[in-house]
Structures are given as C-alpha cells and as structure tokens.
C-alpha positions as a Markdown table, in Angstrom:
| # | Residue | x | y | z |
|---|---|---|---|---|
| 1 | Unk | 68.5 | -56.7 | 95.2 |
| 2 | Unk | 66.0 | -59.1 | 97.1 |
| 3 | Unk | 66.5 | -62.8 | 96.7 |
| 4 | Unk | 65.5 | -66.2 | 98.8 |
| 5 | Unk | 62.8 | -64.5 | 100.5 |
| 6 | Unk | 59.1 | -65.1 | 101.7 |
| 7 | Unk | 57.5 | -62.0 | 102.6 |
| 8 | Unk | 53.4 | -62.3 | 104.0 |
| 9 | Unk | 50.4 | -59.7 | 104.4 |
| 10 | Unk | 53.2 | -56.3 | 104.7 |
| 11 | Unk | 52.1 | -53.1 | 103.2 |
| 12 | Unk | 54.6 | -51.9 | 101.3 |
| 13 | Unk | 52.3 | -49.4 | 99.4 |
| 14 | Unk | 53.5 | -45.9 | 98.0 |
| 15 | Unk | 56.9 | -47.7 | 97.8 |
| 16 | Unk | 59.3 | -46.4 | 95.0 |
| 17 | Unk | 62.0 | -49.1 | 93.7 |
| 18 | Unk | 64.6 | -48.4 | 90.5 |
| 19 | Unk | 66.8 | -50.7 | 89.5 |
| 20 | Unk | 66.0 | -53.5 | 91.6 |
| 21 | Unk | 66.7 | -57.5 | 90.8 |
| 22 | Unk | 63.5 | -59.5 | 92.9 |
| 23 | Unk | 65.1 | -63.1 | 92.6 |
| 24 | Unk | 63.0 | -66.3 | 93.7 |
| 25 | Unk | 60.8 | -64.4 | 96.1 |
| 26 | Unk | 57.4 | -65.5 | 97.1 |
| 27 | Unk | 54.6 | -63.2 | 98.0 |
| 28 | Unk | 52.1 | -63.6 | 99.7 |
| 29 | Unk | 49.2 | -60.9 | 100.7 |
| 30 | Unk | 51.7 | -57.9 | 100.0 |
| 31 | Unk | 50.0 | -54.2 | 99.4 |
| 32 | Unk | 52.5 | -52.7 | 96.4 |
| 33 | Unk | 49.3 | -50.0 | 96.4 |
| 34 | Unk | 50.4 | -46.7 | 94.4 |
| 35 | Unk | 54.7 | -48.1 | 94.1 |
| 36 | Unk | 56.5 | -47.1 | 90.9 |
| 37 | Unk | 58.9 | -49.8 | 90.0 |
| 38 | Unk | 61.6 | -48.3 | 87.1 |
| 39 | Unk | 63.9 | -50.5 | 85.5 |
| 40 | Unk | 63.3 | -53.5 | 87.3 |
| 41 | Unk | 63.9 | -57.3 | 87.3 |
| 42 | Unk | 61.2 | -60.5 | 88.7 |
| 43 | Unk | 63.1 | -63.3 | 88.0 |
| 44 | Unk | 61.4 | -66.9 | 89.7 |
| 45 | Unk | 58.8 | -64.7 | 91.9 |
| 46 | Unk | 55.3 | -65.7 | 93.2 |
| 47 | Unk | 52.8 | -63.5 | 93.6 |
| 48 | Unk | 49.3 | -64.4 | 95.7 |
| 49 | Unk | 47.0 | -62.4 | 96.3 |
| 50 | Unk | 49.4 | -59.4 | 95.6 |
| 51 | Unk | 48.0 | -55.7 | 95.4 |
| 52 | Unk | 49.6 | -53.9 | 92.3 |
| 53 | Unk | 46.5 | -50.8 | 92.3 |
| 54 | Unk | 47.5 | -48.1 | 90.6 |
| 55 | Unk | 51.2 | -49.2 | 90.7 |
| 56 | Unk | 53.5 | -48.1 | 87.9 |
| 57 | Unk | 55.9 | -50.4 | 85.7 |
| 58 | Unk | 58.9 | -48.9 | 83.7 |
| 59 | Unk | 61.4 | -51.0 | 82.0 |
| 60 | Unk | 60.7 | -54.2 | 83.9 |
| 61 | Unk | 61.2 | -57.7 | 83.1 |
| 62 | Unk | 59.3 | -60.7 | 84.8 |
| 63 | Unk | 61.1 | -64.2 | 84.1 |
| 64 | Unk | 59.7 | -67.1 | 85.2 |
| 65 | Unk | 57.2 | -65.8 | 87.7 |
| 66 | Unk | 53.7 | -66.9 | 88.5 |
| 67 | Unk | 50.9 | -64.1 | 89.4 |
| 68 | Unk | 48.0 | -65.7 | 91.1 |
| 69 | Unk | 44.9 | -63.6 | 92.1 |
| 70 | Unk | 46.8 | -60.2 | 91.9 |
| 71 | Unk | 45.2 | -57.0 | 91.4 |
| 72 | Unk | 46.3 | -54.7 | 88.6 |
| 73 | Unk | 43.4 | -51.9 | 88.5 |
| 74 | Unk | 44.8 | -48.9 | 87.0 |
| 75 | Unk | 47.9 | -50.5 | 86.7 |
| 76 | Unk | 50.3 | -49.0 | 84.2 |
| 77 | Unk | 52.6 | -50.8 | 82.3 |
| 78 | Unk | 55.5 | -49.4 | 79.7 |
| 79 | Unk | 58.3 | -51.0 | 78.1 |
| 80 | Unk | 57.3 | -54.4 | 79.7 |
| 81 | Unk | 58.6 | -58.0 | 78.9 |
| 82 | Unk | 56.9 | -61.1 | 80.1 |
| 83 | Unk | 59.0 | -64.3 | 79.7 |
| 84 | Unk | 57.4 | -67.5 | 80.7 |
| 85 | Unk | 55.3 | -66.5 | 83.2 |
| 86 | Unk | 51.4 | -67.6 | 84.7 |
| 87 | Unk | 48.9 | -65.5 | 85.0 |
| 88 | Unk | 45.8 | -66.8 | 87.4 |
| 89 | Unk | 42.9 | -64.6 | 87.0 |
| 90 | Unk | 41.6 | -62.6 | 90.9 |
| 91 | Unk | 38.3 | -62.8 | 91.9 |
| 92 | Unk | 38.8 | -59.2 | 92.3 |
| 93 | Unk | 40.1 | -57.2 | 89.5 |
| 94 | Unk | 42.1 | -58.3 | 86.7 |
| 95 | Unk | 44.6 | -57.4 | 84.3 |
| 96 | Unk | 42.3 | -56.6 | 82.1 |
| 97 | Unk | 41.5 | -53.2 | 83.4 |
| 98 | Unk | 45.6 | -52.5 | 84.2 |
C-alpha cells in the first residue's frame, strides 16, 4: 500500500498496480499514461492535474477523493464504485470521453 504521501510532476506511466490500498495521498502533476490498476483502493486521495490517458480501472474503489483537472481520455472503467468523491472538470479532456 501507499499512504501519507505527496508525490509531484513523476511519470509513472505504463505502470501496472493490483491490489493496491492508495490512502490520503495527494497528487499532484503525476503521468499514470497507459497503467492498468486491478482491484484497487483510493481512499482520501487528491488528484491535480493527474494524467489517467488510456489507463485501465478493474475492481476499484475511490472513497473520499477529490479529482481536479484530471484527464481520462480513453479511460476505461469496469466494476467501478465512487463514494463521496469531487469531480472538477480539466480544461483538457474530461471524463466524459473516458
């Protein structure tokens, strides 16, 4: 698991995490281009300006987490659950086209 951490403008891109808990992370500028993420957990997470492009999402939950100006194109989502969570539209892409 990741917890307590403040992670800024890293590439993390191609990146392939299962079964991971993200707990009261903020992040800031962080390139998740092309990552599969499978049966995980965002609990308390911030998200600016975060790069989810063609990213996939499998089983995951997000608790509590705010998504500010984060890019989803071609983002694919299954089995999702969003509890209590903000969603601040990007000037560049949106969910809507995830």
């Amino acid at each position: 698991s990741f917890s307590a951490e403040t992670i800024f403008d890293e590439f993390i891109e191609l990146s392939s995490f299962t079964t991971i808990n993200f707990l009261d992370l903020n992040l800031t500028n962080v390139d998740f281009d092309s990552s599969f993420f499978n049966d995980c957990s965002f609990e308390n997470c911030n998200f600016d300006t975060t790069l989810f492009r063609d990213a996939s999402f499998l089983n995951c939950n997000f608790k509590n987490c705010s998504l500010k100006n984060c890019n989803f194109i071609k983002a694919e989502f299954e089995e999702i659950k969003f509890d209590n969570c903000f969603f601040e539209k990007a000037e560049r892409g949106s969910l809507s086209k995830a």
